[in-house]
N, C-alpha and C positions, 0 to 999 in steps of 0.2 A: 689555499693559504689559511683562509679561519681552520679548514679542519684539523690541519698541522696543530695551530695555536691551542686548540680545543681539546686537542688530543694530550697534548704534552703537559698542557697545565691539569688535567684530567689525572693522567697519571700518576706526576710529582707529588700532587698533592694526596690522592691515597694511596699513594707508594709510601709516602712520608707516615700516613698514620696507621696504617697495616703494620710499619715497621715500631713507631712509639707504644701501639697499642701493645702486640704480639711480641715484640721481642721479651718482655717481664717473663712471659709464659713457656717461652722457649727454656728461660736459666730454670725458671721456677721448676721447671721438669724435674728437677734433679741433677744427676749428670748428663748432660745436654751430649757427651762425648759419644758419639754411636761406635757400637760393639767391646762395650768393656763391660758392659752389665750383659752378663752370663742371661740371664730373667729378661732381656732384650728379645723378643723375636724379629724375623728378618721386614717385616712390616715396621714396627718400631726404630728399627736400627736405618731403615732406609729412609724414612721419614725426617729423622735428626740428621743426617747425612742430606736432604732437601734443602732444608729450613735456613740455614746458614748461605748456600747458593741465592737464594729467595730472599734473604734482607739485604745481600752484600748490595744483589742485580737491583733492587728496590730502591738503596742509597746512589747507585750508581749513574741512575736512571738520569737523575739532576744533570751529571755532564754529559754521558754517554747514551743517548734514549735505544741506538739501534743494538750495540752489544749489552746492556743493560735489558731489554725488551729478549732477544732470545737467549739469554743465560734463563730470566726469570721462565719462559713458555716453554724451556728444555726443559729446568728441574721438575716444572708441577707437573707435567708430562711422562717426565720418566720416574714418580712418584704414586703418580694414578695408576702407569703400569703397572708397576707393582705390585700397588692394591689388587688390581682385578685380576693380576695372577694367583697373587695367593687368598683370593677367595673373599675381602673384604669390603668390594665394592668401590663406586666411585666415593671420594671424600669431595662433596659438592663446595663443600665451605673454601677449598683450593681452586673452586673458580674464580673467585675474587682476583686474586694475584698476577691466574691466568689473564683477567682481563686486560689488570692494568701492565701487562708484559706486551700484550698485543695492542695496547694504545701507544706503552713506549715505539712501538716496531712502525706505527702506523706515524705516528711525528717526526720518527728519525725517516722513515721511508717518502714523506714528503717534501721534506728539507731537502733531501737528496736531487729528488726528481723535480724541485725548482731551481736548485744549483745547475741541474745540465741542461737547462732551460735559457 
């Protein structure tokens, strides 16, 4: 039960500031729209095509911990891939995200298995 509690306020709370912090940086990009800037490579393009799955799953996390938790560990997931296909390695700083996606999964996944308890 604490770890439910631990995990979810863990979360919320830098799911909350990952999104105040970061999202400035996401507009400030530029055009934030992936695949209209020709000067976009597919690293670039897939990136801002993430980042948006990543704040919605972050805001969403407050109601929703367990679909909020794997939309967030899907997109940085299938972001990393990308990276390490086309050659640029892991982007470690998208651990952050990952974590608190997997503390959402781990609060909603305890809730659960006290409810059929």
């Amino acid at each position: 039960m604490k770890i439910r509690i631990w995990a979810g306020w863990m979360a919320r709370i830098t799911g909350t500031a990952i999104v105040v912090l970061f999202l400035p940086f996401y507009f400030g990009y530029g055009n934030p729209l992936p695949f209209l800037n020709p000067d976009y490579t597919l690293y670039d393009n897939v990136w801002l095509t993430v980042f948006p799955f990543i704040f919605i799953g972050l805001v969403l996390g407050w109601w929703y911990p367990g679909v909020s938790g794997y939309m967030v560990v899907s997109a940085v997931l299938a972001g990393e891939a990308v990276s390490l296909l086309t050659g640029h390695g892991l982007v470690l700083h998208m651990l952050v995200p990952l974590v608190v996606g997997v503390l959402f999964i781990v609060s909603a996944w305890r809730k659960n298995e006290a409810e059929r308890v």
